[in-house]
N, CA, C and O atoms as a MOPAC input file, in Angstrom:
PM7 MOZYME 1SCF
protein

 N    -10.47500 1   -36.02100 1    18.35900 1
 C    -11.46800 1   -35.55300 1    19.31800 1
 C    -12.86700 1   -35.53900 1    18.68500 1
 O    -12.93900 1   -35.37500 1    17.46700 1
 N    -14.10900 1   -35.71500 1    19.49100 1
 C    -14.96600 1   -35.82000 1    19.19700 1
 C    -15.69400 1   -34.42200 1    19.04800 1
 O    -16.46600 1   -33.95900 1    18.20900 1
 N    -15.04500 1   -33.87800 1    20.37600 1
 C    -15.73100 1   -32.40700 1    20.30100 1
 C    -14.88400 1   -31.12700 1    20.36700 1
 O    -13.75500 1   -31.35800 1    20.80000 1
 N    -15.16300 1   -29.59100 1    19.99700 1
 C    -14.12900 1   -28.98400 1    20.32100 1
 C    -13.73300 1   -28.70700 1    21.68400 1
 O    -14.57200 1   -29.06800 1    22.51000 1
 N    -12.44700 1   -28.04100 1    22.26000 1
 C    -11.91100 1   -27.88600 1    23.29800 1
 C    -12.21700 1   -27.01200 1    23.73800 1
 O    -13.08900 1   -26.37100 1    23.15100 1
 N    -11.81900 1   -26.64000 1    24.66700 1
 C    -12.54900 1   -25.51700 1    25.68400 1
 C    -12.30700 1   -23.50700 1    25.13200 1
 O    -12.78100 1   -22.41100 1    25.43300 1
 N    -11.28500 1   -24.08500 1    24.20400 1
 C    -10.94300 1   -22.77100 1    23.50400 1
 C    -11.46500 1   -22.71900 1    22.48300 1
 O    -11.93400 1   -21.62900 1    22.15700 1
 N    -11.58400 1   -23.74400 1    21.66300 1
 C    -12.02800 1   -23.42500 1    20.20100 1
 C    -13.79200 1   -23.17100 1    20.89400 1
 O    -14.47000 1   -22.19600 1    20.57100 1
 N    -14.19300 1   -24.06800 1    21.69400 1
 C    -16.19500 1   -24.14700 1    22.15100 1
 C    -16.15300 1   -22.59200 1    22.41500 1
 O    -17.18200 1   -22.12800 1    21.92300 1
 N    -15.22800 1   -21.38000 1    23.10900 1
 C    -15.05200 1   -20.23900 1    23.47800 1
 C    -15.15100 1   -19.29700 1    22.12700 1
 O    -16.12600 1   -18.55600 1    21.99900 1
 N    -14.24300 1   -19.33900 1    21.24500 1
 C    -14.27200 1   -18.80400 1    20.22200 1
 C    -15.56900 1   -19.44900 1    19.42900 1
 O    -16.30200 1   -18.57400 1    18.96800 1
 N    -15.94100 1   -20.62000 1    19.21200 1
 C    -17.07600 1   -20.59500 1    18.22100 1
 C    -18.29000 1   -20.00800 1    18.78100 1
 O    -19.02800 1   -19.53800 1    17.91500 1
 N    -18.60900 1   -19.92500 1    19.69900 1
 C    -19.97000 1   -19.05300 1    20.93000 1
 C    -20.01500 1   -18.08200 1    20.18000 1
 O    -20.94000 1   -17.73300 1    19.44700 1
 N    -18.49800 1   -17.37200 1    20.42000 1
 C    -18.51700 1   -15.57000 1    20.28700 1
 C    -18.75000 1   -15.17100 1    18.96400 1
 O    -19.27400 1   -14.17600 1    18.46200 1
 N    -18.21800 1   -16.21800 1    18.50800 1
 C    -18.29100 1   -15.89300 1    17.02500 1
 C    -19.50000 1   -16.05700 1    15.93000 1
 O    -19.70300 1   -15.76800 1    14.75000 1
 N    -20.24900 1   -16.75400 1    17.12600 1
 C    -21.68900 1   -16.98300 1    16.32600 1
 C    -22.49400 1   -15.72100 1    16.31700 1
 O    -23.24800 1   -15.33200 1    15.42500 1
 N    -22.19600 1   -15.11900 1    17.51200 1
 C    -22.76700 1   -13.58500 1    17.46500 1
 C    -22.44000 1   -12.54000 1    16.79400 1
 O    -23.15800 1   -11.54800 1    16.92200 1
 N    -21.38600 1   -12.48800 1    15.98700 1
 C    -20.24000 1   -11.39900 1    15.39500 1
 C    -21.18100 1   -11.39700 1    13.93700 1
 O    -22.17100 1   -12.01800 1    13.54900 1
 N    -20.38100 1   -10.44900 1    13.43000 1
 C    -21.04200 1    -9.88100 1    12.35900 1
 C    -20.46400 1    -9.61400 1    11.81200 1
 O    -19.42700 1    -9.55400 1    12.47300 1
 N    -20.08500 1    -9.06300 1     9.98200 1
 C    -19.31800 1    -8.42000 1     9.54000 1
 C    -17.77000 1    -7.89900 1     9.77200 1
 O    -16.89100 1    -8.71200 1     9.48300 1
 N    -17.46200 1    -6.91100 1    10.15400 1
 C    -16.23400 1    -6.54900 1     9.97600 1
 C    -15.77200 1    -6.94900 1    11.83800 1
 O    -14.64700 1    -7.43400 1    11.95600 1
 N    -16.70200 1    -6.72800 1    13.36900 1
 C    -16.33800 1    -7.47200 1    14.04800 1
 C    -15.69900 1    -8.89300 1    14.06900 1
 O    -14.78800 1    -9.26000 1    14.81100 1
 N    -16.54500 1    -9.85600 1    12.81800 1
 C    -16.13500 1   -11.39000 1    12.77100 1
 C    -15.03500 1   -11.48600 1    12.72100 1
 O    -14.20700 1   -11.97500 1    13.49000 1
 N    -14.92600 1   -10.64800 1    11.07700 1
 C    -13.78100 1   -10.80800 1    10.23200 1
 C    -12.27100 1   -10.52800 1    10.85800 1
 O    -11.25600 1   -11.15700 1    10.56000 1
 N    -12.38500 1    -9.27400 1    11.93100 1
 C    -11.52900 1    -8.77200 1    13.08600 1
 C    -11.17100 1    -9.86200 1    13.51500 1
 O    -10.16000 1   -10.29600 1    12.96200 1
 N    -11.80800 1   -10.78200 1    14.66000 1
 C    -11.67000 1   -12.14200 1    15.25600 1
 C    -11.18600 1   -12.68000 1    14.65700 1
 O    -10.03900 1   -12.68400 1    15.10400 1
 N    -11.22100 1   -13.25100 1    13.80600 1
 C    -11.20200 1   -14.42400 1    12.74900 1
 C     -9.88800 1   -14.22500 1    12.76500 1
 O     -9.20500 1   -14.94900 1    13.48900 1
 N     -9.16800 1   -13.03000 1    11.83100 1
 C     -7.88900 1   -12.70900 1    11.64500 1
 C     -6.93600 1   -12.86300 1    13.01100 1
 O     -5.99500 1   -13.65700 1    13.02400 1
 N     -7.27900 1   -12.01800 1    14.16900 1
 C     -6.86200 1   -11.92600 1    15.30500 1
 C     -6.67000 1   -13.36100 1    15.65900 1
 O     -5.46200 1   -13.45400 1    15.87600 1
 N     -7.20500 1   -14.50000 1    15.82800 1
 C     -6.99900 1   -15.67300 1    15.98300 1
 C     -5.94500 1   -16.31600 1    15.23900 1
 O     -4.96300 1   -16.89300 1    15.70600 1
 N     -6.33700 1   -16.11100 1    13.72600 1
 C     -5.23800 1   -16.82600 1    12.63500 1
 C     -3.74200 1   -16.23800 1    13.37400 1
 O     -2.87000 1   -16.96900 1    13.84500 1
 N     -3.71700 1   -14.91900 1    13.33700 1
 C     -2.32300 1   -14.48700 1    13.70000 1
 C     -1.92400 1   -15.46700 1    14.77400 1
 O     -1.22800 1   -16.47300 1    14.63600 1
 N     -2.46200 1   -15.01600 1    15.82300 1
 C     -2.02300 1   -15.87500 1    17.30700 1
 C     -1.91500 1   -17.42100 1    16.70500 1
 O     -0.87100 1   -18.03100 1    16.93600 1
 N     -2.95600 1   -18.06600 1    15.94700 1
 C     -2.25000 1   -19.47000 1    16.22600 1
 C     -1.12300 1   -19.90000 1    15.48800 1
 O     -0.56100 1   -20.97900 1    15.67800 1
 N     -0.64100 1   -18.66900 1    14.26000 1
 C     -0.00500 1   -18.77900 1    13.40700 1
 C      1.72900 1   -18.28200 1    14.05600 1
 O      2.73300 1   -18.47600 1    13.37000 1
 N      1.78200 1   -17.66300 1    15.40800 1
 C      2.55800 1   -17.46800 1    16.24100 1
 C      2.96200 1   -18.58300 1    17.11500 1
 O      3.97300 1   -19.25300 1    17.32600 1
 N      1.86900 1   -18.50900 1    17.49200 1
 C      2.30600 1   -20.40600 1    18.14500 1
 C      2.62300 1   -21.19000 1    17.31600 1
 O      3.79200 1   -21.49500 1    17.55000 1
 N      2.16300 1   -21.84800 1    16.23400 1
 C      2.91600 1   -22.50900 1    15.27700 1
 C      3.59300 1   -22.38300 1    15.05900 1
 O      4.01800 1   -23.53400 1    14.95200 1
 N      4.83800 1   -21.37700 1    14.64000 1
 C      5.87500 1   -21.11700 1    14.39300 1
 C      6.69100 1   -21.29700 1    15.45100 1
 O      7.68300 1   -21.99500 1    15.24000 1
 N      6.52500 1   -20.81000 1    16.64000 1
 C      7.18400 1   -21.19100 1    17.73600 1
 C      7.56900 1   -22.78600 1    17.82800 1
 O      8.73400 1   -23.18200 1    17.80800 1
 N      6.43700 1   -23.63000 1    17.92900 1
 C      6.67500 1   -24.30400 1    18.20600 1
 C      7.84500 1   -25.38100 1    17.09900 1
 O      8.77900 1   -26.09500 1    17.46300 1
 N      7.48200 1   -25.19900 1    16.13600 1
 C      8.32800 1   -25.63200 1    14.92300 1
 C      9.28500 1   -25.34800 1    15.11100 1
 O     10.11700 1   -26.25100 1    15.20400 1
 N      9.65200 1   -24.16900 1    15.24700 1
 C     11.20400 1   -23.53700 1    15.60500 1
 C     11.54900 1   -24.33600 1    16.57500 1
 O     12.63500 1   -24.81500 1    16.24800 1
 N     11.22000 1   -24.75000 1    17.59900 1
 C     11.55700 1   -25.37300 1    19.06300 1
 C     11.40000 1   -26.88000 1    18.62900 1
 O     12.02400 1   -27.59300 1    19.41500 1
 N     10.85900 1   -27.49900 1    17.77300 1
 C     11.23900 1   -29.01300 1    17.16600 1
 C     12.26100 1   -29.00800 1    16.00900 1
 O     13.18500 1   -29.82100 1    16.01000 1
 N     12.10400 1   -28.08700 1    15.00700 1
 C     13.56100 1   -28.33000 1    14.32600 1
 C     14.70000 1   -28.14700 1    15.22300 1
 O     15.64500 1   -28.92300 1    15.07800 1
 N     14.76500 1   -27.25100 1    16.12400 1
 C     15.92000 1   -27.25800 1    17.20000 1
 C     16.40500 1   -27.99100 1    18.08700 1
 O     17.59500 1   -28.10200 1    18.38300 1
 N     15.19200 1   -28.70400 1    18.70600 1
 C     15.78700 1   -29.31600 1    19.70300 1
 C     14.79000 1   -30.93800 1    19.55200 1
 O     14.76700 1   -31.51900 1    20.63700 1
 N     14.36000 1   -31.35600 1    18.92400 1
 C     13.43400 1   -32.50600 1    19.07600 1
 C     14.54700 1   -33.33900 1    18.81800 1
 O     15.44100 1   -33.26000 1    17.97600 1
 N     14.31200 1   -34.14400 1    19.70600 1
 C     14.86600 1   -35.93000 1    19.46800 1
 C     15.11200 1   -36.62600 1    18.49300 1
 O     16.24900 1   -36.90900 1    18.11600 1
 N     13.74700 1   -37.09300 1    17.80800 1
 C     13.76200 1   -37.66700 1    16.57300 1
 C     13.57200 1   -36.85800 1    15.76600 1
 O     12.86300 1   -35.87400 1    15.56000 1
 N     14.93500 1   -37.88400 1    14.96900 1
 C     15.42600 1   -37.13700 1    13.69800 1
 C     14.20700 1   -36.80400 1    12.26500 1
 O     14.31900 1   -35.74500 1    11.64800 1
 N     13.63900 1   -37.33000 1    12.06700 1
 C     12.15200 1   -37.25200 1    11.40100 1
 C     11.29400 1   -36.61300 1    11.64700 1
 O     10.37400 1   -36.41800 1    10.85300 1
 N     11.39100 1   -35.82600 1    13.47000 1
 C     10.05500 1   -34.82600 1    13.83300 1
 C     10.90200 1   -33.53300 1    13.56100 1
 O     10.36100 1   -32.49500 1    13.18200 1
 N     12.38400 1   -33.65100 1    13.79200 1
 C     13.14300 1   -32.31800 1    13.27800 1
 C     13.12200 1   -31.67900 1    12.22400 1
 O     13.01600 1   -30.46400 1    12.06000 1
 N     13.30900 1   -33.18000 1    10.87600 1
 C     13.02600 1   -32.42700 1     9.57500 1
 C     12.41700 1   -32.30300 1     9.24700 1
 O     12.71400 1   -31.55300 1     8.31700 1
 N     11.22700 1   -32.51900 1     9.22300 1
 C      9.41200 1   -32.67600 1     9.30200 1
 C      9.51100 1   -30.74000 1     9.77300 1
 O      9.58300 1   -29.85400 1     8.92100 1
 N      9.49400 1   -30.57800 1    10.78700 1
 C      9.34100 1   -29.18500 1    11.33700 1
 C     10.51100 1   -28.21100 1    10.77100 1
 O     10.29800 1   -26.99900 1    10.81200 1
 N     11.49500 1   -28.59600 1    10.34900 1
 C     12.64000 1   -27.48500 1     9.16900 1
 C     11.75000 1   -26.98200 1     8.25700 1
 O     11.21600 1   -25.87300 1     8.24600 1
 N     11.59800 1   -28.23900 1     7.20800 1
 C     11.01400 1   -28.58800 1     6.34600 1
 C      9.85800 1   -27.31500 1     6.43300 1
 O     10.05600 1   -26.24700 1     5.85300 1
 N      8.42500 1   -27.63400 1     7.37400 1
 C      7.29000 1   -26.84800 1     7.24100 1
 C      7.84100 1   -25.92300 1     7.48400 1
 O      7.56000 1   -25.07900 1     6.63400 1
 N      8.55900 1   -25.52700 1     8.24700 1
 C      8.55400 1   -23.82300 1     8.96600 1
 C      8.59900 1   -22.75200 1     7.99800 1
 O      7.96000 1   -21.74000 1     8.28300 1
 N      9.35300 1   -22.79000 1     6.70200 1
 C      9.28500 1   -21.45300 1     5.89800 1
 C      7.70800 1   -21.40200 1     5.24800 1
 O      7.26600 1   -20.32100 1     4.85800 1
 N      6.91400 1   -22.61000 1     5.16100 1
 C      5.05300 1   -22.60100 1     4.88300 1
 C      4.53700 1   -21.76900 1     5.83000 1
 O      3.83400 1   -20.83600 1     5.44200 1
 N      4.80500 1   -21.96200 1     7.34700 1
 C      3.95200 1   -21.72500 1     8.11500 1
 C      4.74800 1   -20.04800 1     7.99000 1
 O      4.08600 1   -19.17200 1     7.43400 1
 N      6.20000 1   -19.68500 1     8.54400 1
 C      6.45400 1   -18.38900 1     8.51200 1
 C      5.54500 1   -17.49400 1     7.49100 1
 O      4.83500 1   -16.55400 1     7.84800 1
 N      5.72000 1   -18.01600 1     6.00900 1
 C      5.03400 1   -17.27200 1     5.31700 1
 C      3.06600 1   -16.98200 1     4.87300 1
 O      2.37200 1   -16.39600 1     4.04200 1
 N      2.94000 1   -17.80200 1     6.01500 1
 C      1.33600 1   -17.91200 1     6.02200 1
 C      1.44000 1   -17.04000 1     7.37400 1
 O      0.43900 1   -16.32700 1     7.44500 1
 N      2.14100 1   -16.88500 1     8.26600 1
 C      2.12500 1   -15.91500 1     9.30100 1
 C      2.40500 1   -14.52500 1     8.43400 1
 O      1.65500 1   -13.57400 1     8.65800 1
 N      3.19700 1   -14.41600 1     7.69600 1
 C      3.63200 1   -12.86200 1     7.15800 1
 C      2.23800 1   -12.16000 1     6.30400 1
 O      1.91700 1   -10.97800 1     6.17700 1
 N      1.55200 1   -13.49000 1     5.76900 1
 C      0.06200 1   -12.92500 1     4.57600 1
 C     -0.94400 1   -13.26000 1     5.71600 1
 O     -2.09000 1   -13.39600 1     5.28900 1
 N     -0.79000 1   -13.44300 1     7.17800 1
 C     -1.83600 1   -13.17200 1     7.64700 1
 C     -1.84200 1   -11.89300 1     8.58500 1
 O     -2.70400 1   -11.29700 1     9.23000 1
 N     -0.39000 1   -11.73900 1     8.34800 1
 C     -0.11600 1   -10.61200 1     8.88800 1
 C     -0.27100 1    -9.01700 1     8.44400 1
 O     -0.20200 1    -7.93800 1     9.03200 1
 N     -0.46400 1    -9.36500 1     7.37500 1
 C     -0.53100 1    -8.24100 1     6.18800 1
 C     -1.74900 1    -7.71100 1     5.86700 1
 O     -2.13200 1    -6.59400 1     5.51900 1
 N     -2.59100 1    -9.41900 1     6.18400 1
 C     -4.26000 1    -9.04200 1     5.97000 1
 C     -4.96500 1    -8.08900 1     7.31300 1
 O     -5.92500 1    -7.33200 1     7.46300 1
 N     -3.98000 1    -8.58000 1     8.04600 1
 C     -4.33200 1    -7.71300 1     9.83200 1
 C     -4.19200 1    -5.97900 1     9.73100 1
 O     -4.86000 1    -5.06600 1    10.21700 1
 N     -3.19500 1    -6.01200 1     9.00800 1
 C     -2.54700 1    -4.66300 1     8.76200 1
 C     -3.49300 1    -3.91900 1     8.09500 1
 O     -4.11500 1    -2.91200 1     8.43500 1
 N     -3.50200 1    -4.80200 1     6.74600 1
 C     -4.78100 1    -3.98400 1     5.44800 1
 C     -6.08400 1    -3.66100 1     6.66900 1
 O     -6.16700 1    -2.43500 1     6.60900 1
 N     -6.95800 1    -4.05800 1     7.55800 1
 C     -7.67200 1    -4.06200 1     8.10800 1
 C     -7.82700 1    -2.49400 1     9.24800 1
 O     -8.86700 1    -1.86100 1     9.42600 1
 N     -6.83100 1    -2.27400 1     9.70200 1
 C     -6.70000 1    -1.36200 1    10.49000 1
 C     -7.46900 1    -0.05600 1     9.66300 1
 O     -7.52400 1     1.05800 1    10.18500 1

């Protein structure tokens, strides 16, 4: 893509205005969520995808991404 999408153009706006510990809030709050969807979705291609190469491809990543969800999860926590 040439440009961002209608979500990321949403989040970079807001985020140009943020400041300090608001940003940093966002920032995290985002990582989590996309780091939820990622996992989801991995889970749902090692499980059920077709080709055999997009399955192990997504086995394969999923304990990276789980554990980049758990230390971004932790950083959310420290924050509170």
């Amino acid at each position: 893509p040439t440009a961002l999408g209608e979500d990321g153009q949403k989040h970079l706006t807001e985020m140009r205005e943020m400041k300090g510990a608001d940003f940093d809030k966002h920032y995290v709050d985002m990582m989590v969520d996309d780091h939820e969807k990622d996992v989801k979705l991995f889970e749902e291609a090692a499980d059920d995808a077709d080709d055999a190469d997009v399955k192990a491809f997504a086995a394969k990543t999923l304990p990276t991404l789980r554990e980049h969800l758990t230390k971004i999860k932790a950083i959310k926590d420290g924050m509170k």
